[in-house]
C-alpha positions, 0 to 999 in steps of 0.5 A, a space after each residue: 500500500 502507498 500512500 502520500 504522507 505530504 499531508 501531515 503538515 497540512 495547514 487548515 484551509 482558513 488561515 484568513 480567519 480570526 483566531 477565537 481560541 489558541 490552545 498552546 503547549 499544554 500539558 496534563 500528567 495524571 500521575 505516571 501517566 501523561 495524558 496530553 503531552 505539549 498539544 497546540 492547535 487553535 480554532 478560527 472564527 466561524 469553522 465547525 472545526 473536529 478534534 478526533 484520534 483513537 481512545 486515549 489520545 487525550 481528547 477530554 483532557 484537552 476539552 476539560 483543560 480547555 473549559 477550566 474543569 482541569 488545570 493544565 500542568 503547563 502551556 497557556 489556553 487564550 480565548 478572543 484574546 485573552 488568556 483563560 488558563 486555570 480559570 474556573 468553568 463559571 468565569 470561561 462559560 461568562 466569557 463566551 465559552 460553552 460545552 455539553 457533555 457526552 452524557 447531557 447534564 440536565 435538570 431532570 426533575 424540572 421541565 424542558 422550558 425551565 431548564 432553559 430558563 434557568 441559564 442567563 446569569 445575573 437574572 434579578 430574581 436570584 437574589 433575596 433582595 431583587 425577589 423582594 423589592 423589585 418583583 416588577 423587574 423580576 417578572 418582566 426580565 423572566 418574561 423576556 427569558 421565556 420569550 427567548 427560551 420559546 424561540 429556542 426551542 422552536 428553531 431546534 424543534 423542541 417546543 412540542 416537548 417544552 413542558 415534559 420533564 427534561 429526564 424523559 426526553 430519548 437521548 437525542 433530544 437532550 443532546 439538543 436541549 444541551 445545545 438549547 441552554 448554550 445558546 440561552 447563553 450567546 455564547 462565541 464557540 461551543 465545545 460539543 463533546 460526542 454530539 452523536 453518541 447515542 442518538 437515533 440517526 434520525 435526530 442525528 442529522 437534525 442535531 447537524 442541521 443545527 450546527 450548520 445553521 448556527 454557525 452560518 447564520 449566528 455566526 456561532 463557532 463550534 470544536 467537537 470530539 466525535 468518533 462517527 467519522 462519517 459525520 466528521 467528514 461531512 460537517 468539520 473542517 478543518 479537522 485536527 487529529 490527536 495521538 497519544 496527547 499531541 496534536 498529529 495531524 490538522 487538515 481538510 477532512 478529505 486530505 485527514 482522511 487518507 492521511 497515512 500516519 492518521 490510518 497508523 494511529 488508529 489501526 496501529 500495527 495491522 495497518 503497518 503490517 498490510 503497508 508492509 
């Protein structure tokens, strides 16, 4: 078998963008072990930009490092700009940086619309103070919330479900309530950690629908960890490639793809053995 390995230093095809988050040189040990290991690669401004590699690469450290739920060892993480490193996960979501999770963390016992409503920070009636002497700013600020929560769920065809308890949804409309209380946070990047697992394909392809139109028609940018490599291919790019902590590969996800050192890190030694 012989293929081109030129591509591994490829570049990402959007080198005009804005740089929205730079992710440089970090490091992460969990005792003997090291699971990201001097990994660099930044996200520009409007891509759908996919962060793949086989189990262990070291995908959910970087995701975790990049959120503020670990603290990397070493390396800096700068945000619009801004250096973010070892922040905690309330002050980088308050800046504009949101995530879901492979497993979805809704409120299960309340319904799909107060699960919405309940994101926006700073709401008056939080505090004992403004539910007490200004109730009128209070029900007109959740009215407004309401508004937006309801237009939320719409776009993302949810608002049929907007008053069933968020824990009898089927798994792939909570990935999309997950995706509902991220933007009820206008947030600039979302990080979606595995969008796909487990859910239908029907609502699969709504889910990528929406990425799409999110980031085309609000602008919104988007990193994901997914191991469905169809819809990598068919939604991300660029694509960046993780192996044992670093970065491998980043490229288009048709030059990715056929990528040699890509097939070896995934396939290990039968792939070097049929290249033979």
């Amino acid at each position: 078998m012989v293929l081109d390995t030129s591509v591994s230093t490829l570049a990402p095809d959007n080198d005009s963008g804005e740089v929205v988050l730079d992710v440089q040189d970090v490091s992460k040990r969990f005792g003997g072990l090291r699971a990201v290991d001097h990994c660099s690669f930044n996200v520009r401004r409007g891509t759908i930009t996919g962060l793949i590699g086989p189990n262990g690469a070291g995908k959910t450290t970087v995701f975790n490092a990049i959120t503020g739920f670990i603290p990397p060892d070493s390396g800096r993480i700068t945000f619009l700009g801004q250096d973010i490193t070892g922040l905690r996960p309330d002050q980088i979501f308050m800046r504009g940086l949101s995530r879901t999770f492979q497993i979805p963390r809704e409120h299960g016992t309340m319904s799909v619309l107060e699960n919405l409503m309940l994101v926006p920070a700073r709401q008056v009636g939080e505090s004992i103070w403004g539910a007490l002497f200004h109730r009128g700013r209070v029900r007109d600020q959740e009215g407004e919330i309401r508004v937006k929560a309801l237009e939320v769920l719409q776009y993302l065809q949810l608002s049929h479900v907007k008053d069933e308890y968020a824990v009898n949804l089927s798994g792939g409309q909570k990935k999309l309530l997950e995706m509902g209380r991220m933007l009820m946070a206008d947030p600039q990047l979302i990080l979606l950690d595995e969008p796909a697992a487990g859910v239908n394909r029907t609502l699969l392809k709504s889910i990528s629908s929406n990425i799409q139109a999110l980031s085309r028609e609000r602008g919104i940018t988007f990193l994901l960890i997914e191991h469905d490599m169809n819809l990598v291919m068919n939604l991300c790019d660029p694509v960046v490639v993780m192996s044992e902590g670093r970065k491998l590969v980043e490229g288009a996800p048709e030059d990715v793809r056929g990528n040699k050192d890509v097939l070896e890190a995934y396939l290990g030694g039968q792939y070097a053995a049929a290249g033979s």
